[in-house]
N, C-alpha and C positions, 0 to 999 in steps of 0.2 A: 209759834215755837212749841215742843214735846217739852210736857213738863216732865218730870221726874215719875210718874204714876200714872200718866197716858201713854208712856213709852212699856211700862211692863205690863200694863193691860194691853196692850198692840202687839206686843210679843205674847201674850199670854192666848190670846186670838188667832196667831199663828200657830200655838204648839196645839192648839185645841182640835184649828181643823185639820192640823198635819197628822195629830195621835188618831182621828178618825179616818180619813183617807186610808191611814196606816195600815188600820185596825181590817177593814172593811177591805182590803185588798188582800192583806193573810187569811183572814175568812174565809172568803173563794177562792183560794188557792187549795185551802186543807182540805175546807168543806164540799167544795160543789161550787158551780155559778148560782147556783140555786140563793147563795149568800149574796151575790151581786146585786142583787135587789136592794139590799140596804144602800147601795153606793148611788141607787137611784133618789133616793128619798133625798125630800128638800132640807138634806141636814146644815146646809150652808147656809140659807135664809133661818134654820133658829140660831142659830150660831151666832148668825148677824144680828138677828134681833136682840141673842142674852147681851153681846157685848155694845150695840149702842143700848141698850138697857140700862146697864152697868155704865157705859161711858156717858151717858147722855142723861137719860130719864125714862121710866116707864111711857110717860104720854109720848114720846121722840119716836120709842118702839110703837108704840100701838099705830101711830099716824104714820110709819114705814108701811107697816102692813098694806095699805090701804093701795099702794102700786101696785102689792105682790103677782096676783091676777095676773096683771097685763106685764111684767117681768117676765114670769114663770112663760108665759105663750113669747115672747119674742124668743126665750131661750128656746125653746122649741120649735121655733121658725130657724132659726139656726141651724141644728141638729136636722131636721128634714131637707133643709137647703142644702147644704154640709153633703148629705145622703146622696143626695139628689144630683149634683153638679160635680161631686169625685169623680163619677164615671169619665168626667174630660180632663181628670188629673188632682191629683192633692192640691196643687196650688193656686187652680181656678177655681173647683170647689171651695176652697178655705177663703180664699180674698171675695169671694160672691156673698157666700154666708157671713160672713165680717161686714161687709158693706152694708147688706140688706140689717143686720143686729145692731150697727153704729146709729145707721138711718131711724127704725125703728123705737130704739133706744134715744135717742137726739129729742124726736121728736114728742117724747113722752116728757122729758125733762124740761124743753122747750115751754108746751103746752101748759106745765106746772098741773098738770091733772091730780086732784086729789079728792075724787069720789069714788066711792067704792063701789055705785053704783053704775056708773062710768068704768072703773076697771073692770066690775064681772061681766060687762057687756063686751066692752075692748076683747079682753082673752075668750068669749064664748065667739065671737066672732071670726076674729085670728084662729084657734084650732079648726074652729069649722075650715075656715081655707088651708090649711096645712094638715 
């Protein structure tokens, strides 16, 4: 059950990464795409980490980290898939790349992997295929 103070930290998470979205979309609109850039950056993952930080504990964040690797490369197996299988329509593309990130994703939670050395192998691997 949301207590009283994990409900305004949860919303306060939400206006966080909505005022950056926000923010970062006016940017390249005034500025150029050349600002687009920033919407690439992994602002989601600190995001996530300040607020399990704050919601959880500094140790909670640091041992998040430790997937980020092989996160970051499934979400990029996505986005390539995504690329890659549109050609036969938005919504073969999209349910292909969904399935293969579910898959991927599953299996990493499954597994309970929590080496780092293990993930920087996982993601050096996955990019190399994708």
């Amino acid at each position: 059950m949301f207590t009283g103070i994990l409900l305004v930290r949860l919303l306060l998470a939400f206006a966080v990464g909505s005022i950056w979205v926000a923010s970062v979309t006016v940017l390249t609109e005034r500025k150029g795409t050349a600002w687009g850039i920033l919407g690439g950056f992994p602002s989601t993952a600190a995001f996530s980490l300040l607020f399990i930080g704050v919601n959880q504990s500094v140790e909670a964040a640091v041992e998040a980290t430790i997937v980020l690797p092989m996160v970051f490369s499934v979400s990029n197996a996505f986005l390539l898939l995504y690329a890659f299988f549109a050609r036969r329509g938005f919504g073969f593309g999209f349910v292909v790349s969904l399935l293969t990130w579910l898959g991927f994703s599953a299996a990493i939670a499954v597994l309970e992997l929590r080496d780092y050395t293990v993930s920087l192998l996982t993601a050096t691997a996955a990019s190399a295929l994708t």
